[in-house]
C-alpha positions in Angstrom: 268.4 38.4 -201.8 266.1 35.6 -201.6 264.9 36.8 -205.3 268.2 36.8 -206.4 268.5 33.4 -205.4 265.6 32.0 -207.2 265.6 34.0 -210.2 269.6 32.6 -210.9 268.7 28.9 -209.9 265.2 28.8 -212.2 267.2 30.5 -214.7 270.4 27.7 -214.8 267.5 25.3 -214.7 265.9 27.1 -217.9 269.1 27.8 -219.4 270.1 24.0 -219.1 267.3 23.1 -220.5 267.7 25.6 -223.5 271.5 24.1 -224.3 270.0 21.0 -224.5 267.2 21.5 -227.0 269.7 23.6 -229.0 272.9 21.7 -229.0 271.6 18.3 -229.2 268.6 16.2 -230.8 266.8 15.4 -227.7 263.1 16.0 -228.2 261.3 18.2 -225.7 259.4 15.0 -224.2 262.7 13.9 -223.4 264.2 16.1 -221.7 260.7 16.6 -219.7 261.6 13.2 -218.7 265.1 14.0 -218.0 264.9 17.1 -215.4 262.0 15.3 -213.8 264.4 11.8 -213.5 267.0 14.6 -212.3 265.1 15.8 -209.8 264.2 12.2 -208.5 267.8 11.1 -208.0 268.9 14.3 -207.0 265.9 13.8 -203.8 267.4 10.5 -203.4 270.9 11.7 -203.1 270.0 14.7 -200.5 271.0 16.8 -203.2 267.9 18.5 -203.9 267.1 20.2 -200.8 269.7 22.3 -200.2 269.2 24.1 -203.4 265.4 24.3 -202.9 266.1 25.6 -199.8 268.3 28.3 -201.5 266.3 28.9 -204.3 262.8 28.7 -203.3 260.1 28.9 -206.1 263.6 28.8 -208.6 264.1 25.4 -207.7 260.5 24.1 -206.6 258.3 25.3 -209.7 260.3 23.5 -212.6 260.4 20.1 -213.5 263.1 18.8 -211.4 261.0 20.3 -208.5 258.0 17.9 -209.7 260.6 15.2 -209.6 261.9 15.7 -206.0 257.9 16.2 -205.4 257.5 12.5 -206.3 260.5 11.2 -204.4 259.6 12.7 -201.6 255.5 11.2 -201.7 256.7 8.1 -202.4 259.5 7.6 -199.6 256.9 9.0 -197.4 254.0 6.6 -198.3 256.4 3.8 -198.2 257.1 4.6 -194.5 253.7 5.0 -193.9 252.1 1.9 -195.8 254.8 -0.2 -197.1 255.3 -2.0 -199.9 251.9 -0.7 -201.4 253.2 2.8 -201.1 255.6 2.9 -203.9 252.6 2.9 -206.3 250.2 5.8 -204.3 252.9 8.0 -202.6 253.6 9.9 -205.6 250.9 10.8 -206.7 249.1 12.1 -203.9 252.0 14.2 -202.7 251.0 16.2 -206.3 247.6 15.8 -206.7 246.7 19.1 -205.6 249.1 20.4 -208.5 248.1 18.1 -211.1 244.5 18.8 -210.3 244.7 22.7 -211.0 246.6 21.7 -214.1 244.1 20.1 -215.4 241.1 22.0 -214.0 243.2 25.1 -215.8 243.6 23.4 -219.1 240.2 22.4 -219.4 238.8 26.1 -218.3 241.5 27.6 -221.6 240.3 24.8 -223.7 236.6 26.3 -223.2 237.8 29.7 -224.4 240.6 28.5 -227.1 239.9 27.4 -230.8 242.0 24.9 -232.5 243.2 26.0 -235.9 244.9 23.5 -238.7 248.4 25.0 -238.9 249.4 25.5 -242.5 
C-alpha cells in the first residue's frame, strides 16, 4: 500500500507541476523555485510531514521534499548554533545530496558531447 501511497502523492506533485507549465507562463526555473519555497513553508507550518510520512520517497524525492530538507537543517542548526545557523543549517542537511548531484553530473559530462541545436 505503501507504493500506492507514493506513486499517487509524487504523481499530484508531478501533475501539479505539469498544469503549471502548461496553463500558465511560468518558466520552469520558477516553478523550481516555487515547489521548493512550497516545501519550505509547508515544513514551517507542520504541514509537510504528515504527507512524507504517507508518501515516502513520493513526497521526499521532489522538490518540495529539497525544500522541507532545508527547513528542517536550518531550524536544526539554529537550535544548535544560533544565530549563525540560519546561513550553514541548510546546506549541510543536503550536502550529501548535492554532492552526488554533482559528482553525477560531472561523471555524464565525461561521457556526453554537446551538440549546437539547429
Amino acid at each position: 500500500m505503501e507504493y500506492i501511497y507514493a506513486f499517487a502523492i509524487g504523481g499530484a506533485l508531478c501533475a501539479a507541476g505539469q498544469l503549471l507549465i502548461d496553463k500558465t507562463a511560468l518558466t520552469p526555473a520558477r516553478i523550481l523555485v516555487l515547489y521548493v519555497t512550497a516545501g519550505v513553508i509547508m515544513s514551517a507550518a507542520g504541514i509537510y510531514e504528515p504527507i512524507k510520512d504517507l508518501g515516502g520517497a513520493g513526497a521526499s524525492v521532489p522538490l518540495t521534499g529539497f525544500g522541507d530538507l532545508l527547513a528542517k537543517g536550518v531550524r536544526t542548526a539554529v537550535d544548535e548554533k544560533g544565530f549563525i545557523g540560519i546561513f550553514s543549517g541548510g546546506l549541510t542537511s543536503c550536502a550529501a545530496g548535492l554532492t552526488a548531484a554533482m559528482t553525477f553530473a560531472f561523471a555524464a559530462s565525461l561521457f556526453a558531447r554537446s551538440r549546437q541545436k539547429m
